[in-house]
Each structure stands twice: as C-alpha cells, then as structure tokens.
C-alpha positions in Angstrom: 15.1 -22.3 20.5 16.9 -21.3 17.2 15.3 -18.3 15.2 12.7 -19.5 12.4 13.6 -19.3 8.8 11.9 -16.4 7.2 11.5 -15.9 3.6 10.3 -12.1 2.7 7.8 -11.1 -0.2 8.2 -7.7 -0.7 8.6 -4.8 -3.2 7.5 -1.1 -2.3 9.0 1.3 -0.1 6.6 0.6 3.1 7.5 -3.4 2.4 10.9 -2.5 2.5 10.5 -0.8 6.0 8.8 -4.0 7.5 11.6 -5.9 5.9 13.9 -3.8 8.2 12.3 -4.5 11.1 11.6 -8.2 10.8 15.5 -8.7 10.0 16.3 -6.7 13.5 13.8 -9.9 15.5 15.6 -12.2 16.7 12.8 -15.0 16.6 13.5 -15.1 13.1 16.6 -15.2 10.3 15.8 -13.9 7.3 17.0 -16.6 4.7 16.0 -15.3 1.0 14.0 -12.1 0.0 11.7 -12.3 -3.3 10.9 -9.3 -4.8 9.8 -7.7 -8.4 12.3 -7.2 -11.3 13.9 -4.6 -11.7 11.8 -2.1 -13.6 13.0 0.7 -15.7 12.2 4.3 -14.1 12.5 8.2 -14.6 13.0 9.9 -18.0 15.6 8.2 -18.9 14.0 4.4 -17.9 17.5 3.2 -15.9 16.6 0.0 -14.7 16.4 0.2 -11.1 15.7 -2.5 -8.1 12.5 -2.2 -6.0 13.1 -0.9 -2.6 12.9 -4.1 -1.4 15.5 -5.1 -3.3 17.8 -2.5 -2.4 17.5 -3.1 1.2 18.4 -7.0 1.0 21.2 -5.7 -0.7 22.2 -3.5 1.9 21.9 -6.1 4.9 23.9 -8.9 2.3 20.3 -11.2 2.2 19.9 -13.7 -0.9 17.6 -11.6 -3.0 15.2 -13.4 -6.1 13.7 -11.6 -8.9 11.4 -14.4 -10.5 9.7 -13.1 -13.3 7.5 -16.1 -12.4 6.5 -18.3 -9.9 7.5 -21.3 -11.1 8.2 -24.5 -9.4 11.7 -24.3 -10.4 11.7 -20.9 -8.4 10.6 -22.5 -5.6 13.1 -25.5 -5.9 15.4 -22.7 -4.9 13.3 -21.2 -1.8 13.0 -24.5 -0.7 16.7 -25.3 -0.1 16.3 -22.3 2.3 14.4 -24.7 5.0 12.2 -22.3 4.6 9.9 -21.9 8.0 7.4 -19.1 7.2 6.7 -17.2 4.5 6.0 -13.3 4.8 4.1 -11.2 2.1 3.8 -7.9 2.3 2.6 -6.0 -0.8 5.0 -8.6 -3.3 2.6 -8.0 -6.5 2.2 -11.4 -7.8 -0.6 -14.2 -6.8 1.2 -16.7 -4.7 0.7 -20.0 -6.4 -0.7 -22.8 -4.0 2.4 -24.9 -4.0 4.3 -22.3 -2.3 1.8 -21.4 0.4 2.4 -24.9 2.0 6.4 -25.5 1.3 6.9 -23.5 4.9 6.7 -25.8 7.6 5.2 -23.0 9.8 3.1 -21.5 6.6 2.8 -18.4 4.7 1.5 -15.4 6.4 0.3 -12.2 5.2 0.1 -8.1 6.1 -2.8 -6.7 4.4 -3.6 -2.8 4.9 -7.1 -3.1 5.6 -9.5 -4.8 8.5 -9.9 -7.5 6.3 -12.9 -9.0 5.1 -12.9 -5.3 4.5 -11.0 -3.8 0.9 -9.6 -7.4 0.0 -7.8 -6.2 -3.1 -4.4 -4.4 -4.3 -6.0 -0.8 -3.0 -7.3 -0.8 0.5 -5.5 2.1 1.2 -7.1 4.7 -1.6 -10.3 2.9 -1.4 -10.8 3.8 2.5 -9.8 7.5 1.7 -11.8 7.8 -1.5 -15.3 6.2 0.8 -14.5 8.7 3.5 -13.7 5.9 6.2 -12.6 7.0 9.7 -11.0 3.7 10.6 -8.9 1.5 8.6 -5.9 -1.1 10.1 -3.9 -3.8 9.3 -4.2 -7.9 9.1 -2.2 -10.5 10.0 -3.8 -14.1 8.3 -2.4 -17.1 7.1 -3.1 -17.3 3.3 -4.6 -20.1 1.5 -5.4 -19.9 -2.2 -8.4 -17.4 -2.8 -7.2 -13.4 -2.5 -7.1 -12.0 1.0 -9.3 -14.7 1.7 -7.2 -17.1 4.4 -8.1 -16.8 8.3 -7.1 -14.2 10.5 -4.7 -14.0 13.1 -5.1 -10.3 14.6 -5.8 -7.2 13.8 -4.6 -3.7 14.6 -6.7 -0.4 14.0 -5.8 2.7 12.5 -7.9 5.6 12.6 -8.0 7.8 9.0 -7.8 12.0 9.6 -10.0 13.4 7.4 -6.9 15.1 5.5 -5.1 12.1 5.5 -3.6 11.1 1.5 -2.5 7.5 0.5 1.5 8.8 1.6 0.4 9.9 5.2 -2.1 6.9 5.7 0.6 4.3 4.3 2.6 5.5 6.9 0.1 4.9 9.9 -0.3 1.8 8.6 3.2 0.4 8.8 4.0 1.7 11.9 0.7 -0.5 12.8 2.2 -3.5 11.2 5.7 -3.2 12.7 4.0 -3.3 16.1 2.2 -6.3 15.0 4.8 -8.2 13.9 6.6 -7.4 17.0 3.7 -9.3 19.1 2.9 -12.2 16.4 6.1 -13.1 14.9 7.3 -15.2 18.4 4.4 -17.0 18.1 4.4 -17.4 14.4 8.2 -18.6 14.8 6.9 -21.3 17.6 3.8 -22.2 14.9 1.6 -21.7 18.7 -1.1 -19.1 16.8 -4.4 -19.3 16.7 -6.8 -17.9 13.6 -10.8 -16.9 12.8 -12.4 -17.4 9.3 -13.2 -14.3 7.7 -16.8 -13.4 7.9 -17.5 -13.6 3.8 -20.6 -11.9 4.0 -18.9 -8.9 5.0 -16.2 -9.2 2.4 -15.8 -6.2 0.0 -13.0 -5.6 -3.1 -11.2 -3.0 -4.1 -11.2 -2.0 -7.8 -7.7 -3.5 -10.0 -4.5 -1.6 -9.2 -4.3 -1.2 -13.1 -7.3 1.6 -12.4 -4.6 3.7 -10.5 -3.7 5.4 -13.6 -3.1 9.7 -13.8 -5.7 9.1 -16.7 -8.4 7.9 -13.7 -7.0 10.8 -11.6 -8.4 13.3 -13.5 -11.5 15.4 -11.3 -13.5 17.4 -13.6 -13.1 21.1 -12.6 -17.1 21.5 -12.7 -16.8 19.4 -9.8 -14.2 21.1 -7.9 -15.7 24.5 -8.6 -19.2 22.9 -7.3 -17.3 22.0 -3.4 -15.8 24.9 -3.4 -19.5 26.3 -3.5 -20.4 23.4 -0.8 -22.0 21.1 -3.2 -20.5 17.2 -2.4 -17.8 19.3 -1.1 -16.6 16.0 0.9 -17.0 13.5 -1.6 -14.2 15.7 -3.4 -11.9 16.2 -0.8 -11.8 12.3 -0.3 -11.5 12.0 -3.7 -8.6 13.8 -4.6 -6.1 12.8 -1.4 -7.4 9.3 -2.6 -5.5 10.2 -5.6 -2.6 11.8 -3.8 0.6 12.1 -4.1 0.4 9.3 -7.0 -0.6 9.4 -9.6 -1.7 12.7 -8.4 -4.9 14.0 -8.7 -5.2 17.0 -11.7 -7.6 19.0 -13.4 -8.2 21.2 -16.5 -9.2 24.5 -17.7 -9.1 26.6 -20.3 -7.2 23.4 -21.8 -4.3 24.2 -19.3 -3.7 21.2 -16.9 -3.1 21.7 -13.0 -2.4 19.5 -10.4 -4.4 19.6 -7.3 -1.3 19.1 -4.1 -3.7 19.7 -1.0 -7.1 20.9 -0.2 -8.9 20.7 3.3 -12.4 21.1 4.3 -13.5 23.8 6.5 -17.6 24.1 7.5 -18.6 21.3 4.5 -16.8 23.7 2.0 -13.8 22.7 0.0 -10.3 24.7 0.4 -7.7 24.1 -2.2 -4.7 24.9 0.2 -1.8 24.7 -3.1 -1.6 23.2 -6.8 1.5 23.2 -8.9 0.9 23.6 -13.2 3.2 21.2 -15.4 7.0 22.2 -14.7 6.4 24.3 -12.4 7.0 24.5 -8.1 4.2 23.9 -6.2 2.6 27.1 -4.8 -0.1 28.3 -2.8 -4.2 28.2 -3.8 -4.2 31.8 -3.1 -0.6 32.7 -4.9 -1.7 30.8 -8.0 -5.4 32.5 -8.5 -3.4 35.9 -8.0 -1.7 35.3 -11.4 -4.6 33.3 -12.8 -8.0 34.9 -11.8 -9.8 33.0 -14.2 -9.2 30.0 -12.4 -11.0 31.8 -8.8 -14.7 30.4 -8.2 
C-alpha cells in the first residue's frame, strides 16, 4: 500500500517537532506544509519564518504562507491529492471547505483531554487551575472549535513545578507517540471516533490575553504566599505565565521578573528572579543586595 498524502498545519516550535516525526513515518508522504507568515522578530523586527517553516525548508517540503484561507489557497493544496490533513497548533480557523477536500479528512492534535480546555491555551490554563493531569487529542475536525469527535487520547500527568516550556514538552513527546499508533490507521481511513461529551466542554480564555501586560502578579500577592496565604494559587499562577511572556512584578516602582519559585509545606519559595537587563540570579543573592524586597 503506498504512503498517504499528508498535508501539515503547523507553526511553533513543538509543531515543528511533530512535523519531524511524521515526515520520518513511512505510512505517510508529506506533500505541502502550511504555515504562518513570516513575522518580524527581535529588536531589530528581521522578518523571520516560523519554525515550521524552517524545518520544511530543511527537509526540501513545498511550504505555503497564506495570509488567508482562501479557496484559491486551497486550489493549490488540492493539486497535492491531498489524503489527510494534520493541524497542529497552525493559528488560523480552518474554513469548512478545506476540512473535507482530504479524501481521508482533516485531523487534529490538541494539548488538552479534550472536551477539556477547547481553546488556543490548554496548556497555561491547566497550570494556572492547578491540574495534576492534562494530555493530548487526536479527533477529526468538523467546523465548531475543538469540537469534532475523538479518536484517542493520551495522558500526561502535570508536576506541580511544571511551567508552560516543561509541560509543552511532555506533551509532544505524548503526541509523537500517538501519532506513531494512529497515523497507520489514519493512512488506511480504518479509525474509529466518540463525540465529545459537550456538557463537559470548557474554553480557555483568547490567546490575545497572553500579553506581559496580563502577566503582571501584584507583589501584595506574592508577599501574602510567601507568608502561606493562597500560597498555591500563586505558584500556579506564575509558572502559568512562565517563560513567556514571563511572569513579573513591581516595587518600589522597579520592575522584576519572577524566573522560578517552588512550594515547600503550602508556603511559597521564590527560587531566582532577574531585574530588566540583568542575568538571572538567585531569590537569596538578589534580597542580599535588595533587602527591601525580603518579606
């Protein structure tokens, strides 16, 4: 049986990882990667590729930067003979016309237990509401967001100093392994799927919300779990924020960004915290220099 044509939706650096290993299965080719503009970064705004994007370059795959989905976009994907779409964490709503132009279908990896977090930030959201479990969906899309049935499932269990980098790890090791077991039967269209339960569904606030203005925790706060008071509704708070945006603080009108802090005995530890310009240093080496700044 010939390999299945794959199409890949992808833009971040954990999509491009997945990308790697779906272009290593030999149940599918991948035909044409669709990705996000390029987008101008660092100080001095060079426009740069999505990670993605970089990696299709690397492995010589037909790479699309639509600025839309239109239909003459997919006029193009379509001479691909395309046999399954794949999203993974693309960025744009997939309009209905392309969800049924594969003659397999379009698939997605979503970084929750879906109805669970359906929503651009499943990953902060678990941290932030203390979860000990999270994992990762396979489902067929239709047209509503992270709505479609499900395919499987594979759990991932949250430490309790976990941050969105360490957790977004887990979880696409989870979905490599996933892929590994689904995609033969996604590229022999022999799957089977269960509605989503919608009474369980929750959603995760808009990924415009993910600003460093919203990462700001009120040192009042911080001071307050360092004296044991909601000390671990902080501490999942700020590695919710962490390491971007980053979450900060103030005093004294001098800004300091909060790197690490642990909980030991329902108190809250700030373990190291690095001011504007400056390396990151230890809890202890900082309040040294800055006593003011001690509870």
């Amino acid at each position: 049986m010939p390999p299945a044509n794959l199409v890949y939706f992808g833009s971040p650096d954990f999509s491009a990882a997945i990308l790697e290993a779906v272009s290593k299965d030999q149940v599918v080719r991948v035909v044409g990667v669709v990705t996000s503009p390029d987008k101008p970064r660092g100080r001095k705004q060079v426009l740069t590729p999505s990670p993605v994007s970089q990696l299709a370059t690397k492995y010589d795959l037909p790479v699309f930067k639509p600025e839309k989905l239109n239909d003459a976009n997919l006029a193009h994907l379509a001479l691909l003979k395309p046999d399954i779409f794949l999203v993974v964490s693309y960025g744009k709503i997939i309009p209905s016309s392309y969800l049924t132009t594969p003659t397999v279908g379009t698939f997605n990896l979503h970084f929750s237990l879906l109805p669970k977090y359906r929503g651009a930030l499943p990953i902060s959201e678990a941290i932030k509401n203390g979860d000990q479990e999270t994992g990762v969906t396979l489902m067929q899309m239709d047209e509503q967001l992270d709505h479609g049935p499900i395919i499987s499932q594979e759990k991932v269990s949250i430490d309790i100093n976990d941050n969105c980098e360490t957790l977004t790890n887990k979880l696409t090791q989870a979905a490599g392994k996933l892929l590994t077991d689904y995609l033969p039967p996604l590229a022999a269209a022999s799957f089977s799927t269960i509605p989503q339960k919608e009474s369980r569904a929750t959603h995760t606030p808009s990924i415009t919300t993910r600003t460093r203005q919203n990462a700001f925790v009120d040192w009042a706060k911080i001071s307050a779990a360092l004296d044991r008071v909601d000390a671990v509704a902080v501490h999942n708070l700020i590695r919710s924020e962490n390491p971007d945006p980053g979450a900060w603080t103030k005093i004294d009108n001098r800004q300091l960004k909060i790197i690490t802090t642990a909980l030991i005995s329902n108190q809250l530890l700030i373990e190291s915290v690095q001011l504007p310009g400056k390396s990151v240093v230890s809890w202890r080496q900082f309040v040294s220099g800055h006593p003011q700044w001690r509870s």
